[in-house]
C-alpha positions as CSV (number, residue, x, y, z in Angstrom):
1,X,-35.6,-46.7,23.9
2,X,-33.1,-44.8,21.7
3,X,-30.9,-47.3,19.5
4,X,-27.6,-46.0,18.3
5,X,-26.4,-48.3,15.6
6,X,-22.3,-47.6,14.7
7,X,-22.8,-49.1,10.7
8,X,-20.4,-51.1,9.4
9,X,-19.1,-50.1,5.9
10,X,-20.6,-53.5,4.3
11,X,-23.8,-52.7,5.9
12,X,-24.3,-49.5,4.2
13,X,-25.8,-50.1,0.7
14,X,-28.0,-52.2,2.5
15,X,-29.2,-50.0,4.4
16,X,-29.3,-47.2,1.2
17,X,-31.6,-49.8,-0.3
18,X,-34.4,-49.3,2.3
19,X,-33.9,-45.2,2.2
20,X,-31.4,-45.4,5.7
21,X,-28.1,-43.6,5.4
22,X,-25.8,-43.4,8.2
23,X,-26.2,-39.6,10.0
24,X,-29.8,-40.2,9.8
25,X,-32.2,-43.1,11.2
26,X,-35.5,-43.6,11.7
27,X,-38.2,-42.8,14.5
28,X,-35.1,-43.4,17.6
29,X,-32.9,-45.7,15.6
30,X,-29.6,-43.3,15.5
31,X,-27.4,-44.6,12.7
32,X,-23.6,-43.5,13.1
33,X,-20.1,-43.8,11.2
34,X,-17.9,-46.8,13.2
35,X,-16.5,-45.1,16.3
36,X,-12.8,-46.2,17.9
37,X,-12.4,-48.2,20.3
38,X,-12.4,-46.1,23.4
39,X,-15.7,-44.2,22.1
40,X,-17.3,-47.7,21.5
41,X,-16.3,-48.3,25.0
42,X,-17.8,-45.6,26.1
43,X,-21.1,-45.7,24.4
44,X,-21.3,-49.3,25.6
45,X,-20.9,-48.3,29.0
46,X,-23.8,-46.7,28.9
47,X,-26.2,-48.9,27.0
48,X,-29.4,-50.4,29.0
49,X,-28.4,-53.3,26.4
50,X,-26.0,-54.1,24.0
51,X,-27.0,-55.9,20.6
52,X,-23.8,-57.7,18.5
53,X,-22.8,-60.6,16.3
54,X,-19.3,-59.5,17.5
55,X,-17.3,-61.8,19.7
56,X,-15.3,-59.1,21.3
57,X,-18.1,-57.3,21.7
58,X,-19.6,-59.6,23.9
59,X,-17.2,-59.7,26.2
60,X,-16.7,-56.2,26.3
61,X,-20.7,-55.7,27.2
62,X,-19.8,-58.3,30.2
63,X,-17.0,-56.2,31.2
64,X,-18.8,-53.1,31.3
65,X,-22.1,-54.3,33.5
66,X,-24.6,-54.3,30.3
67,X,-26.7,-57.4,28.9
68,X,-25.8,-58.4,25.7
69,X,-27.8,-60.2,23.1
70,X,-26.0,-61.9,20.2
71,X,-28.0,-62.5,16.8
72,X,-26.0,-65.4,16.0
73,X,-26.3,-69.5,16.0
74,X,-23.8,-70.1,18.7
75,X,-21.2,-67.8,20.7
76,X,-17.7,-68.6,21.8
77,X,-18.4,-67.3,25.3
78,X,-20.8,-69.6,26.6
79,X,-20.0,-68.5,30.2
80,X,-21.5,-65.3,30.1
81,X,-24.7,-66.7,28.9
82,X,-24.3,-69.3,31.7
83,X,-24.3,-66.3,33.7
84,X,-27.3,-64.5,32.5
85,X,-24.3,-61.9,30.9
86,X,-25.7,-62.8,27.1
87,X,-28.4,-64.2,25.4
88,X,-27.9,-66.1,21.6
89,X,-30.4,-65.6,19.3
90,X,-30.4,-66.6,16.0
91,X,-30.6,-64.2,13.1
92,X,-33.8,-65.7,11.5
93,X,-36.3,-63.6,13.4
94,X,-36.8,-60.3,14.0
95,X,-39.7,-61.1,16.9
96,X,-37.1,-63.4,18.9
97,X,-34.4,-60.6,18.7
98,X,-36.6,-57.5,19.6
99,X,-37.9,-60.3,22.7
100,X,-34.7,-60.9,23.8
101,X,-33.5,-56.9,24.1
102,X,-36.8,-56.3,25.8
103,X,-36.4,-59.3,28.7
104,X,-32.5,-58.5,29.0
105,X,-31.2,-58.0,32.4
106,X,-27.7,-57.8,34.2
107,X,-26.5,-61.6,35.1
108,X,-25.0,-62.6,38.2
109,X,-23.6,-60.2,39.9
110,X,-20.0,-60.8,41.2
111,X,-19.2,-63.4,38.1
112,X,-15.7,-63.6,37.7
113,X,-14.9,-65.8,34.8
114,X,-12.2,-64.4,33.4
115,X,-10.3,-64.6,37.3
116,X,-9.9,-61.3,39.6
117,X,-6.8,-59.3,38.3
């Protein structure tokens, strides 16, 4: 599947140092300058899954109907992975992550945790 990958400025030089520069990618990794909000909104929307260590980002996935998986130790939103919404997975293997993305799946449908309006 394609991977579009919005680069963070502090993540650049690293990714200069293995030959990656942002407008360029590799095979169908896509990497991209940071988008605004409502154009990260939108490519979210239409993600098949959603890969963040960002908090809001998380949510946001939930709110638009796509898996997430966070490459963290822990998440503030435990709910969502309660509901199936979001899977944690620490950032110490690259084997667990690429697992995770490939087994993720929409949680339960109807969850409401944040209430109805």
């Amino acid at each position: 599947m394609p991977v579009v990958w919005p680069v963070h400025p502090r993540a650049r030089g690293l990714l200069a140092d293995l030959g990656l520069r942002v407008g360029g990618g590799l095979g169908r990794l896509r990497l991209c300058e940071p988008l605004g909000y409502l154009d990260m909104l939108a490519l979210e929307r239409r993600a098949r899954c959603i890969l963040t260590d960002s908090g809001g980002v998380q949510k946001e996935a939930f709110f638009a109907g796509v898996p997430c998986v966070t490459v963290r130790d822990q998440t503030e939103w435990s709910e969502l992975v309660r509901g199936g919404w979001n899977a944690v997975v620490p950032p110490i293997a690259a084997a667990a992550v690429v697992a995770a993305v490939e087994r993720a799946r929409p949680g339960t449908p109807g969850m409401m945790p944040y209430g109805d309006g």
